[in-house]
MMTF fields as JSON, N, C-alpha, C and O atoms, coordinates in Angstrom:
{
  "mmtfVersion": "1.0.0",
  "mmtfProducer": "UNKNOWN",
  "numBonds": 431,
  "numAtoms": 432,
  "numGroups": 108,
  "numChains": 1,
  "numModels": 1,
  "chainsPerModel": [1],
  "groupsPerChain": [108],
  "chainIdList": ["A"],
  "bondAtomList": [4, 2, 8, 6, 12, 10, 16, 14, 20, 18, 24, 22, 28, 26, 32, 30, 36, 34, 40, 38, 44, 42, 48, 46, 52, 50, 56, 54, 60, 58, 64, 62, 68, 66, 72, 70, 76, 74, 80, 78, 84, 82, 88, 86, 92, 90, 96, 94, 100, 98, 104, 102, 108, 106, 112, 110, 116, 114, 120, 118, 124, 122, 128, 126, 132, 130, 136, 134, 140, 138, 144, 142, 148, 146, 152, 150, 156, 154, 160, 158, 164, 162, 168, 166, 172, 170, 176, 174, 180, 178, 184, 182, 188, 186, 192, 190, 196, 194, 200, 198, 204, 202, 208, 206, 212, 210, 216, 214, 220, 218, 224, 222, 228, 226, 232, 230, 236, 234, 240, 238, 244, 242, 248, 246, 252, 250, 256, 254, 260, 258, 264, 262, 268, 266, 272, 270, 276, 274, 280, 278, 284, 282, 288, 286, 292, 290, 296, 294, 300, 298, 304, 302, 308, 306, 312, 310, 316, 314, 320, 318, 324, 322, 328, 326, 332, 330, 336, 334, 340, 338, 344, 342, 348, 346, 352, 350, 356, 354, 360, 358, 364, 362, 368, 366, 372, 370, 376, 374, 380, 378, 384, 382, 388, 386, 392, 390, 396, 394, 400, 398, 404, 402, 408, 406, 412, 410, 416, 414, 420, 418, 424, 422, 428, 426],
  "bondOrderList": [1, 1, 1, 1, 1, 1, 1, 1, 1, 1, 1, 1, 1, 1, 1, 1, 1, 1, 1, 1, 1, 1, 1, 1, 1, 1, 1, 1, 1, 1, 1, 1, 1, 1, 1, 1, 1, 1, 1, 1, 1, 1, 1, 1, 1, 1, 1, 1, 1, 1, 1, 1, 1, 1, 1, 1, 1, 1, 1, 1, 1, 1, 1, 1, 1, 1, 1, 1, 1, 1, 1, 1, 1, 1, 1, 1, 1, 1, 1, 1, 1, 1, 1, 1, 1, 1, 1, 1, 1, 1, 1, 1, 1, 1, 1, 1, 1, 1, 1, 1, 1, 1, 1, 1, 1, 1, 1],
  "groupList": [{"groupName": "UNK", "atomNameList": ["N", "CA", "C", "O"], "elementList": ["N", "C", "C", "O"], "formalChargeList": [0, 0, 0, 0], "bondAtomList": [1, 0, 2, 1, 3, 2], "bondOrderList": [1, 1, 2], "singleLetterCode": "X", "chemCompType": "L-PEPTIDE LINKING"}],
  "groupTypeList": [0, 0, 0, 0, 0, 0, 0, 0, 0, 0, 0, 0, 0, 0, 0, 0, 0, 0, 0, 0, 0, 0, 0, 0, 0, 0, 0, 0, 0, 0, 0, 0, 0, 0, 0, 0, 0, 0, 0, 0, 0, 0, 0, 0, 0, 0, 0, 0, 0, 0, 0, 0, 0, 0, 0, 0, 0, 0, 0, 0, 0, 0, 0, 0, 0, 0, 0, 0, 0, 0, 0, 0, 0, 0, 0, 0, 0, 0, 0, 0, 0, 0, 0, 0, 0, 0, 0, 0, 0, 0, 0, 0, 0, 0, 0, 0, 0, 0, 0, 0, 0, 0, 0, 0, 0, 0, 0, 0],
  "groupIdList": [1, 2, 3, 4, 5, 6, 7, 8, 9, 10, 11, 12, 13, 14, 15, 16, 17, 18, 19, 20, 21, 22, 23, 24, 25, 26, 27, 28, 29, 30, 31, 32, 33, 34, 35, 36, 37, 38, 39, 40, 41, 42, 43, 44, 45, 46, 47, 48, 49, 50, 51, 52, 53, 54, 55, 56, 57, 58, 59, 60, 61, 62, 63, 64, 65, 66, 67, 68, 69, 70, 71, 72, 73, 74, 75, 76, 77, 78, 79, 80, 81, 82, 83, 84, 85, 86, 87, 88, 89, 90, 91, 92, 93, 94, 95, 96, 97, 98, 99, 100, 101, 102, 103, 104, 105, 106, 107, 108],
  "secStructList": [7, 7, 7, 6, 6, 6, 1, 7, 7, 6, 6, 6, 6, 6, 6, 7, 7, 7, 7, 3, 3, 3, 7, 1, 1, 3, 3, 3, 3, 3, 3, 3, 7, 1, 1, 1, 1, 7, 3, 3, 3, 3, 3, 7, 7, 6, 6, 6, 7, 1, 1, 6, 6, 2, 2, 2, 2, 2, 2, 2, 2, 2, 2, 6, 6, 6, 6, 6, 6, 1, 6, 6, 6, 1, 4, 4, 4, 7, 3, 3, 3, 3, 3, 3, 3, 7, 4, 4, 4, 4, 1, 1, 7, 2, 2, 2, 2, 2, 2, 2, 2, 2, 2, 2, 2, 6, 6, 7],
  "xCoordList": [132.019, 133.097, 133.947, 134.099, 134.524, 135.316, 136.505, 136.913, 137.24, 138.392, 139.781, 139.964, 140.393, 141.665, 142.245, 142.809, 142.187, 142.951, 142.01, 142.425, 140.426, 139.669, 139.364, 138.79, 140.107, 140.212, 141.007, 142.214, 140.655, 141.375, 142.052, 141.463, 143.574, 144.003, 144.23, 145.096, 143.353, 142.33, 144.444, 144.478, 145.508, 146.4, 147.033, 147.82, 146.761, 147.382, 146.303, 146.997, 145.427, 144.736, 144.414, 143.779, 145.055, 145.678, 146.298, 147.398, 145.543, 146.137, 145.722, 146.1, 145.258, 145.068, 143.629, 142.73, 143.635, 142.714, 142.09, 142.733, 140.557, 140.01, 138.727, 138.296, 137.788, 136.192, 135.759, 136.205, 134.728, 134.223, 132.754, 132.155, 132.039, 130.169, 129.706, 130.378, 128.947, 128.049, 126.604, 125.873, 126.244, 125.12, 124.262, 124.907, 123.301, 122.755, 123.441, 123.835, 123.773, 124.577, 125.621, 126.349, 126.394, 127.898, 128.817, 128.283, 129.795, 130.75, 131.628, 132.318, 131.162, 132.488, 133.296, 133.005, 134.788, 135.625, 136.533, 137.043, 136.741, 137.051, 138.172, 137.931, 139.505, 140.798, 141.359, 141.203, 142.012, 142.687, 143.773, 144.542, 143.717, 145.345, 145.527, 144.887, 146.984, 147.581, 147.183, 147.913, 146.473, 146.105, 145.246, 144.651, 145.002, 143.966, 142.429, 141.807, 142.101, 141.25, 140.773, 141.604, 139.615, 139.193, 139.141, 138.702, 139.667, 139.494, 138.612, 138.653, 137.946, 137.193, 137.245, 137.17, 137.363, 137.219, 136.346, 135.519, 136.297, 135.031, 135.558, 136.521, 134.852, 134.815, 133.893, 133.076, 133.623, 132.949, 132.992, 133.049, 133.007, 133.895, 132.397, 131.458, 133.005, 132.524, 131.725, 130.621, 132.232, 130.897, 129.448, 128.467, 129.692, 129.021, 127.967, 126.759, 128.583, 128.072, 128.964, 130.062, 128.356, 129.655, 129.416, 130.042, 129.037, 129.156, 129.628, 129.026, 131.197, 131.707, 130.986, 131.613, 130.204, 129.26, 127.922, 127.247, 127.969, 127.109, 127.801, 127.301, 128.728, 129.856, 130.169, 130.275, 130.435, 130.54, 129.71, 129.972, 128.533, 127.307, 126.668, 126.011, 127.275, 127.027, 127.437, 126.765, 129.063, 130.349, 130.406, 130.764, 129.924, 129.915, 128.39, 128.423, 127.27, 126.194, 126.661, 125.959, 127.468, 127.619, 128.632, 128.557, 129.749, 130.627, 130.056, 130.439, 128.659, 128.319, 127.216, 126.425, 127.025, 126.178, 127.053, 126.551, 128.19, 129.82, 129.302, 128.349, 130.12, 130.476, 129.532, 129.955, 128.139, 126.973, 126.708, 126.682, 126.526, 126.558, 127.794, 127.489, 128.895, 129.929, 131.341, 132.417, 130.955, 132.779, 132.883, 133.976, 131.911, 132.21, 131.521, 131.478, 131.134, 130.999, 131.678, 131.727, 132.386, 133.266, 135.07, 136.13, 134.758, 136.068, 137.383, 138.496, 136.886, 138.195, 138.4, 139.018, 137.663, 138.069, 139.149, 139.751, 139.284, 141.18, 140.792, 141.501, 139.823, 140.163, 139.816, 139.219, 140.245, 139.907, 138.676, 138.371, 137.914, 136.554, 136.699, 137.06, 136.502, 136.453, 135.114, 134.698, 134.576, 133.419, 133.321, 133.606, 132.633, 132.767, 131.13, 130.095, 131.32, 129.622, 129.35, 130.201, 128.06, 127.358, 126.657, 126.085, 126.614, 125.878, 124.058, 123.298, 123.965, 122.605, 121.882, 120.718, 123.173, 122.517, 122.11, 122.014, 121.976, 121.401, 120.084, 119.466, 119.59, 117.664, 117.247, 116.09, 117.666, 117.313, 117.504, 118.101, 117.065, 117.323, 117.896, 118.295, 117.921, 119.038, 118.864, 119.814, 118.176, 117.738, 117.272, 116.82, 117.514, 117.647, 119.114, 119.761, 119.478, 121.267, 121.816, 122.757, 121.582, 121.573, 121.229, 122.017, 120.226, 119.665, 120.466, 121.025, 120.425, 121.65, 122.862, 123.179, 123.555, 125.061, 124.804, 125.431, 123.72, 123.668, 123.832, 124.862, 122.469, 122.287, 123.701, 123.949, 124.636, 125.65, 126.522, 127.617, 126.741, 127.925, 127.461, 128.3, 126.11, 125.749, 126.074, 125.976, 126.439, 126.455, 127.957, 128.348, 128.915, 130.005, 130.305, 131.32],
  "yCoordList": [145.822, 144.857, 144.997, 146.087, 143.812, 144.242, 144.535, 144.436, 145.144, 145.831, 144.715, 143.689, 145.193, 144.284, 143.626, 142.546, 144.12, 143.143, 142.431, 141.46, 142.634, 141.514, 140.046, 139.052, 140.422, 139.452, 138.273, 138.516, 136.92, 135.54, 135.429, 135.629, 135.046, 134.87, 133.318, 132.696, 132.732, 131.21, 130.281, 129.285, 130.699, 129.911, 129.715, 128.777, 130.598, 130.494, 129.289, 128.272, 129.048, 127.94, 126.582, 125.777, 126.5, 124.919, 124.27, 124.585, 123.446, 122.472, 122.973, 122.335, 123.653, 124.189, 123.762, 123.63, 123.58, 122.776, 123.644, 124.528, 123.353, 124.27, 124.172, 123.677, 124.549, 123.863, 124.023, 124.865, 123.078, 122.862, 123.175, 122.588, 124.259, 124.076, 123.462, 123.893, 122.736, 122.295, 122.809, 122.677, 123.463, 123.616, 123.229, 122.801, 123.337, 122.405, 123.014, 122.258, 124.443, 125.308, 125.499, 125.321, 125.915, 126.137, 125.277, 124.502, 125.198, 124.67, 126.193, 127.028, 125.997, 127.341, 126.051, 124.954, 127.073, 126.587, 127.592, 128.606, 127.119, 128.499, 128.366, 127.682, 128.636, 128.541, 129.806, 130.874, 129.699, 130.444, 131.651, 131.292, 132.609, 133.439, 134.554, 135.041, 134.577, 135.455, 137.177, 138.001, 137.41, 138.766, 139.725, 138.938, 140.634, 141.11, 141.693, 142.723, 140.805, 140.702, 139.479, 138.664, 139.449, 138.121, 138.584, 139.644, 137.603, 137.376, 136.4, 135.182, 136.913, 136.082, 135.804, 136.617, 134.723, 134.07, 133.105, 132.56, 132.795, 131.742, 131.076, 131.378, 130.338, 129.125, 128.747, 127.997, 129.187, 128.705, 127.751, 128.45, 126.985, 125.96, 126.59, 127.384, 125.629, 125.99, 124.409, 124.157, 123.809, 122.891, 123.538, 123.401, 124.48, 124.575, 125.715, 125.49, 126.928, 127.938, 128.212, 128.704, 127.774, 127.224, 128.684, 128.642, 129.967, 131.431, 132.037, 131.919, 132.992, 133.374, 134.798, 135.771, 134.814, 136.573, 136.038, 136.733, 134.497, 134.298, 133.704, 133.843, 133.185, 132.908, 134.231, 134.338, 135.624, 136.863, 137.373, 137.994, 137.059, 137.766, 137.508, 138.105, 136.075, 135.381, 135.826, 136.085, 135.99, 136.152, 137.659, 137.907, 138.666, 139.532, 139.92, 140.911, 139.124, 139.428, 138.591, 138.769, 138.028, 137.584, 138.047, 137.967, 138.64, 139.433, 140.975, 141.503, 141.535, 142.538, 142.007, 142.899, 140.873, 140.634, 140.028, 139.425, 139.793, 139.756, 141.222, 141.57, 141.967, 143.648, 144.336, 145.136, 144.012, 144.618, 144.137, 144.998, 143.062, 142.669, 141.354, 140.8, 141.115, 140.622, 141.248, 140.894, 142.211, 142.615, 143.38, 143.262, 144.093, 144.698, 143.66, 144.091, 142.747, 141.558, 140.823, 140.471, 140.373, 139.247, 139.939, 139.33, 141.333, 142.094, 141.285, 140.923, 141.178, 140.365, 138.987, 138.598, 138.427, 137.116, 136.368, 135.375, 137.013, 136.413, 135.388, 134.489, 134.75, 133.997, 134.184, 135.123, 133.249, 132.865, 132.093, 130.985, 132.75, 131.827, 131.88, 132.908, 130.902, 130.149, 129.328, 128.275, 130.108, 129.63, 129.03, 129.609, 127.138, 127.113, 126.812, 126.397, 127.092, 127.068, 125.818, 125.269, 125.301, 123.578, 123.801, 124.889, 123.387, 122.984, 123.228, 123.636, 122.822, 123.28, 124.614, 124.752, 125.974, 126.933, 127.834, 129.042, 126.868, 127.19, 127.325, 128.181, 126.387, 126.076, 127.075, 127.198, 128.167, 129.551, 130.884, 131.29, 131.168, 133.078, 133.552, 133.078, 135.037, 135.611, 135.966, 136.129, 136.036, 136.378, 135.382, 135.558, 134.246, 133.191, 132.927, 132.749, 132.917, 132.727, 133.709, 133.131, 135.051, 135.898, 135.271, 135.315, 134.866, 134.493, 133.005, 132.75, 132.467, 131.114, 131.55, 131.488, 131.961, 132.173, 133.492, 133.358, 134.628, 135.245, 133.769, 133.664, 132.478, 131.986, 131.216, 131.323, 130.497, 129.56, 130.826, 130.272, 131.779, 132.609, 133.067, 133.3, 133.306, 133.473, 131.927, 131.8, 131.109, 129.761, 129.912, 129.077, 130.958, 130.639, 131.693, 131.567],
  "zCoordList": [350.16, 350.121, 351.379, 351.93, 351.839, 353.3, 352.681, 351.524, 354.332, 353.638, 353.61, 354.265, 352.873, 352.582, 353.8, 353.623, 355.003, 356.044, 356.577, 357.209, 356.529, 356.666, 356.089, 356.533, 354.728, 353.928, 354.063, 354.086, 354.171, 354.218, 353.025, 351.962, 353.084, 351.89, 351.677, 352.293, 350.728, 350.27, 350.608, 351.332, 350.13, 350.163, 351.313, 351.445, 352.308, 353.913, 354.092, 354.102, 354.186, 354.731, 354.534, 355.216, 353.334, 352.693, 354.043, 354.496, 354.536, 355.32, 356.761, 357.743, 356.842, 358.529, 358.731, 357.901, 360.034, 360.803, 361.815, 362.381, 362.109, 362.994, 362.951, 361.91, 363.915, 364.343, 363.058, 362.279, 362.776, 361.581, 361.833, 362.733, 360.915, 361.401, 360.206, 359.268, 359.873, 358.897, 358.965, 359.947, 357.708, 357.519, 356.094, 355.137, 356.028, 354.539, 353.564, 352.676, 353.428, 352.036, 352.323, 351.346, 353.576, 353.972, 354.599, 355.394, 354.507, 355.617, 356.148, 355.563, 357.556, 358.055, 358.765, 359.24, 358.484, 358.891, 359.862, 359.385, 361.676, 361.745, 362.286, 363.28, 362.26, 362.869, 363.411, 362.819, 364.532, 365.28, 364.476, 363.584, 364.789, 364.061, 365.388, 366.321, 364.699, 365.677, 365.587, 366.138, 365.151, 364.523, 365.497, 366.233, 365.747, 367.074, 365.977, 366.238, 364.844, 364.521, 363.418, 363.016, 363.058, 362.34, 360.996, 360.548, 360.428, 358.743, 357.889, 358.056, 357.118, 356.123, 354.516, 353.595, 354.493, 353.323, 352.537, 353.268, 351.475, 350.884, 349.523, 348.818, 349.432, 348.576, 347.835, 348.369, 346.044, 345.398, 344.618, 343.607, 344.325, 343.604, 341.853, 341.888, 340.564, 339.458, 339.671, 339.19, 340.18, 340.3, 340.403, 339.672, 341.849, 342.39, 341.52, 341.454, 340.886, 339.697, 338.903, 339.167, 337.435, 336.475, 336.228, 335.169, 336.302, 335.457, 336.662, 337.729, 336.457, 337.499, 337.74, 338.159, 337.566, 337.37, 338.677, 339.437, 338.468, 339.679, 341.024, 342.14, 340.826, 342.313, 342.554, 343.776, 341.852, 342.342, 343.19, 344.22, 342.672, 343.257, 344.553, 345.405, 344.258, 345.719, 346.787, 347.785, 346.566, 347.35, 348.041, 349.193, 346.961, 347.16, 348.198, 348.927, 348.149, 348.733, 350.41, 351.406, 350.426, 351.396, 352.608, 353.834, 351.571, 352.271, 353.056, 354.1, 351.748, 352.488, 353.631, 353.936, 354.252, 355.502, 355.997, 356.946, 355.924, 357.176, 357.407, 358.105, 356.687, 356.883, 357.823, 358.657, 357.693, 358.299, 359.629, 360.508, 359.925, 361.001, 361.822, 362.878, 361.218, 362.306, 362.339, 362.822, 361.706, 361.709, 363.233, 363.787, 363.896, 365.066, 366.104, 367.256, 365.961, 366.978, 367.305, 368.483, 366.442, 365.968, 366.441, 366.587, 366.556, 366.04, 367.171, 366.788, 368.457, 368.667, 369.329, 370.321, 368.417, 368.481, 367.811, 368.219, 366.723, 366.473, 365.82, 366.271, 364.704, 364.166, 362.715, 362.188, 362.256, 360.818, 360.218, 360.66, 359.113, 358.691, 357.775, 357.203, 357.283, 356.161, 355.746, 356.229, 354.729, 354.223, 352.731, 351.682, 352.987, 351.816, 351.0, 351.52, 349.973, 349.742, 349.064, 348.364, 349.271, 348.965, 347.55, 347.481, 346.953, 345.789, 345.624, 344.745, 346.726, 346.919, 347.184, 347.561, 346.805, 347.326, 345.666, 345.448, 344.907, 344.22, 344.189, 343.555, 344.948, 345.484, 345.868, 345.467, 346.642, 347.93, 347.226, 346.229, 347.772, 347.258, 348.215, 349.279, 347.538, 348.373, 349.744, 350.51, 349.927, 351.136, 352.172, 353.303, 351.448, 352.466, 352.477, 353.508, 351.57, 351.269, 352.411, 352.957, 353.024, 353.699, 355.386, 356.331, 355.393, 356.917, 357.22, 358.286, 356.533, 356.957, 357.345, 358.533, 356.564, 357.008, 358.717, 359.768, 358.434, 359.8, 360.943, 361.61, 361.075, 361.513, 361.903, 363.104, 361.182, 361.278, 361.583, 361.486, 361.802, 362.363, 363.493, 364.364, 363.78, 365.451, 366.749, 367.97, 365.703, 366.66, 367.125, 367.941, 366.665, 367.226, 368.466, 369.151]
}
């Protein structure tokens, strides 16, 4: 799990604006902060997995491939990501669920 100051807190970002990536399962969203490191956050909606034991699992499998490979890449770029997840990532496994988001966070 990342650690607490890596963490996006979901209500600071109501309303803030910032490059948008689209991909078939995610939207990142990534905005600027004043911080001398980057924060992450995500978005499951119950649309998207109505059992919160599987938006966990998700969230949590995803945060640990932030942790593994962008937290010391990424470390000072200073912004904010915001990830929100598509409906369709129910179709993929995990390990594709895994290689997409690597893929859409190497584009920035």
């Amino acid at each position: 799990m990342l650690a607490k100051k890596f963490r996006l807190p979901i209500q600071t970002v109501i309303g803030k604006k910032g490059k948008i990536l689209k991909d078939s399962y995610f939207l990142l969203n990534v905005m600027p902060n004043l911080l001398s490191y980057s924060r992450y956050g995500m978005v499951i909606s119950k649309k998207v997995l109505t059992k919160a034991t599987e938006r966990n699992r998700i969230r949590r499998k995803l945060f640990s491939v932030i942790e593994k490979n962008f937290l010391e890449k990424q470390k000072n770029l200073r912004q904010d990501f915001l990830i929100i997840i598509s409906p369709n990532i129910k179709k993929i496994t995990d390990d594709e669920i895994s290689a997409d988001l690597e893929k859409l966070l190497n584009k920035i």
